[in-house]
N, C-alpha and C positions, 0 to 999 in steps of 0.2 A: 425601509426608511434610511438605513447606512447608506444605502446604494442612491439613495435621489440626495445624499447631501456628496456624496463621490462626484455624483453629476453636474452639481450645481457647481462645484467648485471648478470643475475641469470647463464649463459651458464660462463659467467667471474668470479663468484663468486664459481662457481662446481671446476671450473677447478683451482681456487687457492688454493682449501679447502686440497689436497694433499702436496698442497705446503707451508700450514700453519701446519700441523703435521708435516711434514719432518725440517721443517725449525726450533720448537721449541724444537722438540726430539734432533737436531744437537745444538742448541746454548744454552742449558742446559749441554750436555757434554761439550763443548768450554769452560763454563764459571769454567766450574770442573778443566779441564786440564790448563785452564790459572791461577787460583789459587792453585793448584798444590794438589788437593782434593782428598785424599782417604777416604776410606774406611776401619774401621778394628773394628774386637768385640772384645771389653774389656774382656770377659768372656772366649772365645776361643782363642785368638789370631790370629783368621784366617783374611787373609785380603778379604774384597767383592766384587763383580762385581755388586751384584743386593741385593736387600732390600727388607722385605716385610712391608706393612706399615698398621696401624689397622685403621678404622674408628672409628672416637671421638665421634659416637654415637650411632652404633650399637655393637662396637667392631670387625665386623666383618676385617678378615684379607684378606689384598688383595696382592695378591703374584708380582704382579706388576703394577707400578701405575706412568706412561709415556707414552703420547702422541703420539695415533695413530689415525687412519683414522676415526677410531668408537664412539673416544676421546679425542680432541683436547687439550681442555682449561680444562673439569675437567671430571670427572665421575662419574655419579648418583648411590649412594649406594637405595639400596632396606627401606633404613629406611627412605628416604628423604635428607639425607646428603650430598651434591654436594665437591668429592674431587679436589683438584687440582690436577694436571698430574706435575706439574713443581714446581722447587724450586721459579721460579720467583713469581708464584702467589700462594704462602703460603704452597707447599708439605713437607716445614722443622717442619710444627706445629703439623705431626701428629708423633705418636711412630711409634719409627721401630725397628725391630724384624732381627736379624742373620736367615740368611736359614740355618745355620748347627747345631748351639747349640739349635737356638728357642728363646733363652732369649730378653730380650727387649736391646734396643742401647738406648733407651729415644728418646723424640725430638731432634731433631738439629743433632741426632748422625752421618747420613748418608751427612751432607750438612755443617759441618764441619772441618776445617782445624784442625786435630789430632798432637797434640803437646806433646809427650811421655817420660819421663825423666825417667829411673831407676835410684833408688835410691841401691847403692854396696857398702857392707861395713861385717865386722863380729858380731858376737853375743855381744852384751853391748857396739858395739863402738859407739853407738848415733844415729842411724838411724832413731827410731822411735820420738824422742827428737825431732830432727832435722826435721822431717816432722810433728809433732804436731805443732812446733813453727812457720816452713811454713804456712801448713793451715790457719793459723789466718792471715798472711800478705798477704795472696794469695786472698782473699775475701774483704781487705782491701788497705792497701797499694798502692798495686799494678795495682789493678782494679781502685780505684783511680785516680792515674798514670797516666795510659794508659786511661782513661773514657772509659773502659769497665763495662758492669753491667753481675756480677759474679749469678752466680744458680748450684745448684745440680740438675743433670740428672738424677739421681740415691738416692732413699729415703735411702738405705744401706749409700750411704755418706754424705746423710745431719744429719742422725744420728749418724754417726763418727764424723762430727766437732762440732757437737753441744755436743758430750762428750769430744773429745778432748778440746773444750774450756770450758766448766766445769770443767776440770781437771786444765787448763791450770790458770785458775780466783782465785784456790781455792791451785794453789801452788801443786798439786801433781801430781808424775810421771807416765805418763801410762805404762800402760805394756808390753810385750816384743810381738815383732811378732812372730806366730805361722805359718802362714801361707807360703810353701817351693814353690806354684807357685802363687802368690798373684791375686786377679784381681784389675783392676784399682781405682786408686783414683781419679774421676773425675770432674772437675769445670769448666761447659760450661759459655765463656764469650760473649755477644751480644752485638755488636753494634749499633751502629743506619743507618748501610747500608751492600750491600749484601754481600761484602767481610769481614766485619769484626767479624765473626761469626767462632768463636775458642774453642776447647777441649783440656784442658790441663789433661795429666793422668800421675799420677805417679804410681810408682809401689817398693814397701817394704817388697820387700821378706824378709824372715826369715833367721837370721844370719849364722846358720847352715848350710843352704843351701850353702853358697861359703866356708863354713870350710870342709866340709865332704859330702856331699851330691851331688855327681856328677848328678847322674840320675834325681833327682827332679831339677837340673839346667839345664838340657838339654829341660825340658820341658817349661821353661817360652822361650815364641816365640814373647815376644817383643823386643827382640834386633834387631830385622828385620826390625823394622820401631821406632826406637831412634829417637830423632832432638838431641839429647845430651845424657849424663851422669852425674851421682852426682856419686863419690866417696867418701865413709865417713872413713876418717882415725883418727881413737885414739891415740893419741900419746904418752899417757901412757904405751901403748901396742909396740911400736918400740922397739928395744933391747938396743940400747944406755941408752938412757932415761931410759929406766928399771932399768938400770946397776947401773945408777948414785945415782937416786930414790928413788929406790925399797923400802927403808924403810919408807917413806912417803908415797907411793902407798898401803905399807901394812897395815900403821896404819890407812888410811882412810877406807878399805875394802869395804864395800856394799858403803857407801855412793859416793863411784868414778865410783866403779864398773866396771872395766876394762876388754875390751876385753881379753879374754883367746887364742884369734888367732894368730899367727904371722900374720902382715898385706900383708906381700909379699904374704904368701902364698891365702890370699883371692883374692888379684889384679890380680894373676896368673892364678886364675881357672875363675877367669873374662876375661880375655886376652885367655883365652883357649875356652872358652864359645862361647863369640864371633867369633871366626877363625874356629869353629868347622865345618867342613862339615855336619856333620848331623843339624847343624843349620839350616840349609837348605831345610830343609824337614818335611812337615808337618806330625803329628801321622798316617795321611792314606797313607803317600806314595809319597802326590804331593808335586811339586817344589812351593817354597814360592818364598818370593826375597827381600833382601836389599835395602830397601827404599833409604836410602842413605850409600855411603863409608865413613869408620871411619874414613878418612879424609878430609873430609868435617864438621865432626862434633865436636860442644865446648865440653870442659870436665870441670867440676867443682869440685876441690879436698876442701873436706870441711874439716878439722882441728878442731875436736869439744870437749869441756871440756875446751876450754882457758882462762877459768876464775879460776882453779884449779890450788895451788901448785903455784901460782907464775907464772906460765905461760903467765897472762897477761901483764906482764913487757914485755915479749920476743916478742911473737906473736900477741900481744891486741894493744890497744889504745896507751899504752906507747911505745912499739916496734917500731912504725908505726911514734909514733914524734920524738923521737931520730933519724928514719932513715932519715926523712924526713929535718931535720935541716942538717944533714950531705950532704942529695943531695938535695934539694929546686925542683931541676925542676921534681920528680917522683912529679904525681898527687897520691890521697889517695888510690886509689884501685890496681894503679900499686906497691905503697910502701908496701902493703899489702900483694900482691903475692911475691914481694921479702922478703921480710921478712921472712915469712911462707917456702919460698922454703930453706931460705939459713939454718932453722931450724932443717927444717924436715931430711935435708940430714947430718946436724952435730947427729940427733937423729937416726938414720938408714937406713931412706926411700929413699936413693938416688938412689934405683933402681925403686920403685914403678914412681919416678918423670921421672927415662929418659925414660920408658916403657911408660909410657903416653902420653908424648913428642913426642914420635915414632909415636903410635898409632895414635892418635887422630888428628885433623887438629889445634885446639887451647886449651889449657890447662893452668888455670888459681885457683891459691889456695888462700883460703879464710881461716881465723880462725873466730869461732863461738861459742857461747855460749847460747845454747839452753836454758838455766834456769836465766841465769847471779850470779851475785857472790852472793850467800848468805849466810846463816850463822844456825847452829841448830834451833835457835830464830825465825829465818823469818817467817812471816804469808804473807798470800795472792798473790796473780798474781806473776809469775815468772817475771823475767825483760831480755828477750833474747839480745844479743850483734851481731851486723852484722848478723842478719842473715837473710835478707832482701837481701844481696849484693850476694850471689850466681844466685838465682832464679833471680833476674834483671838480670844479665850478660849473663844467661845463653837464657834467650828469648828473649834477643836484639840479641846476637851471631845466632843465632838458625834461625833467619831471620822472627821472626812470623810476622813483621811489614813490612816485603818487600814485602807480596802478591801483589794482584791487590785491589786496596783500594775500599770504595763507587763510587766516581768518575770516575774512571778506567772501572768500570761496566758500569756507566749510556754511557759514552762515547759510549763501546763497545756495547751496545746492541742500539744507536743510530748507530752504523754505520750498526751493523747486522740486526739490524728490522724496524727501522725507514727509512732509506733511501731505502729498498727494494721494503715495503711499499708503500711510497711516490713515486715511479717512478710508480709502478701496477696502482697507484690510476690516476697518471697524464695519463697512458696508455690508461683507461676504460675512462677517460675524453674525448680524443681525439676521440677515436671510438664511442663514442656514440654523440657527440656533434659534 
């Protein structure tokens, strides 16, 4: 009698074993599609369906590595290295490799919620300022913040902010971007459960590139998968302001350093960029897809140099109390965007603002002071002004915090594994006893 419930069990135990591969292969995609989890190479732009992922101890490469009949729970590499088949039981800790370009994604790249901000603006209007000064509150601040713990995926970018912040400690300006299709700038943030495992990438093309350069803007293929935009407007470079200016603009020369653009004309080849049909289409041929519609998505127009020329009365700190005693009930960040708008449009820009307005689903302008105000004299760390408040608004807006949280997972994967579980088990109890 021992022996026919030995058998039943092992005859019950065969027969679920298709049913534990099918079951983890389906609630590893679920748990993808319920936090809204793509895929895409910083390096190509291409978006994935599949990964290849290396072993941390042979190196070797395995072109696919998810739960089948032959491999449940993990898979024995030839070196002794047992991988996991699922994110659930650690397949985020090994590198994963693009199938088209080959280059590495890092850890985490394929099991990451991909949070993409281009950074658009023209030649000297602060772009790179502006993301040096980011960086630093991006790894700080904000990680903070949110109790995310910040890392680079990528040694190319831990060696960019560790020069960037040298640069930044030591009071001097980096240099301009060269590069006309950029690859990302990435800061994978971990938390301490399954959903909260986040890639933030920016991307700082080269100024050029939105002044004159159609062809090398057709090829950056992340607008396809935005959660936002940064627009960096100078506003030295508006024609009003110019007009008014102009001789203060010249006597400062290198040290302002003002866009040589018309700003319209940069927002325009961006507004063209994006609408572009060939957007659409990857260098071989195939059909990409827009992650999301531009209306669904925040815009961030950043206002930078507002510590120059006086401008801080207008659009700064003092701008922002004057307005604010006149209306009491704007809170700071909305008297900010007033302010800023009602500027920009007495300066020139009141096309760039109702084009964005159109476009985009929410649209909110900041002033910003990538260095803060200083003086010939000044030694040491620059002192940046707001410039923390874009980057907050824009991944509150962006919804990075509406996924499906830690909780949300253990629930779900209690109602999809555990109770399934639990009935097979109560099942093999009854048949045998």
């Amino acid at each position: 009698m021992f022996l026919l419930y030995i058998v039943a069990v092992c005859v019950v135990a065969l027969a679920a074993w298709p049913f534990f591969a099918f079951a983890l292969y389906w609630i590893d995609a679920l748990v993808f599609w319920i936090q809204s989890i793509f895929i895409v190479c910083p390096h190509c732009h291409k978006t994935l369906k599949e990964l290849y992922f290396k072993c941390p101890g042979c190196h070797r490469v395995y072109m696919e590595l998810r739960p089948n009949l032959l491999h449940v729970f993990h898979l024995s590499c030839p070196c002794g290295e047992k991988l996991a088949t699922t994110r659930i039981f650690g397949r985020s800790d090994y590198v994963a490799y693009c199938p088209h370009c080959r280059q590495a994604i890092g850890k985490h790249g394929g099991e990451s919620q991909i949070v993409a901000f281009p950074i658009v603006g023209g030649p000297s209007s602060g772009k790179t300022a502006f993301l040096m000064s980011t960086i630093r509150i991006l790894t700080t601040t904000i990680a903070d913040a949110k109790r995310w713990t910040p890392s680079f995926p990528y040694q190319k970018d831990a060696l960019y902010a560790d020069k960037l912040r040298r640069l930044f400690n030591a009071g001097i300006r980096p240099d301009k971007t060269n590069d006309r299709v950029p690859t990302a700038f990435c800061v994978d943030y971990a938390g301490r459960g399954l959903g909260e495992s986040k890639r933030l990438c920016l991307y700082d093309p080269s100024g050029e590139t939105f002044a004159q350069d159609w062809e090398q803007l057709q090829k950056q293929k992340y607008y396809n998968f935005m959660a936002g935009a940064i627009i960096v407007v100078d506003p030295f470079a508006l024609p009003i302001l110019k007009e008014q200016i102009g001789e203060k603009i010249a006597a400062l020369g290198d040290d302002l350093n003002v866009c040589p653009v018309d700003q319209d004309l940069c927002a325009e080849r961006f507004f063209a960029r994006i609408a572009s049909d060939s957007a659409q289409k990857a260098e071989d041929g195939e059909e990409t897809f827009a992650l999301y519609s531009k209306k669904e998505l925040p815009c961030a127009v950043v206002v930078t140099k507002a510590d120059a020329l006086g401008l801080d009365n207008l659009i700064g700190e003092e701008g922002v109390r004057r307005f604010r005693e006149k209306y009491p009930y704007y809170n700071y960040e909305d008297a900010l965007d007033q302010v800023c708008r009602y500027w920009l449009q007495r300066w020139g820009g009141a096309n760039i603002l109702n084009r964005l307005d159109h476009e985009f689903g929410k649209c909110r302008c900041f002033s910003v002071s990538a260095f803060g105000a200083r003086t010939a004299d000044d030694v040491g760390a620059f002192r940046p002004e707001r410039i923390d408040l874009p980057m907050k608004w824009l991944l509150k807006e962006a919804g990075v915090e509406g996924r499906m949280s830690r909780q949300g997972i253990l629930v779900f994967l209690a109602l999809a594994v555990v109770a399934p579980l639990s009935t097979l088990a109560v099942w093999v109890a009854t048949l045998v006893f």
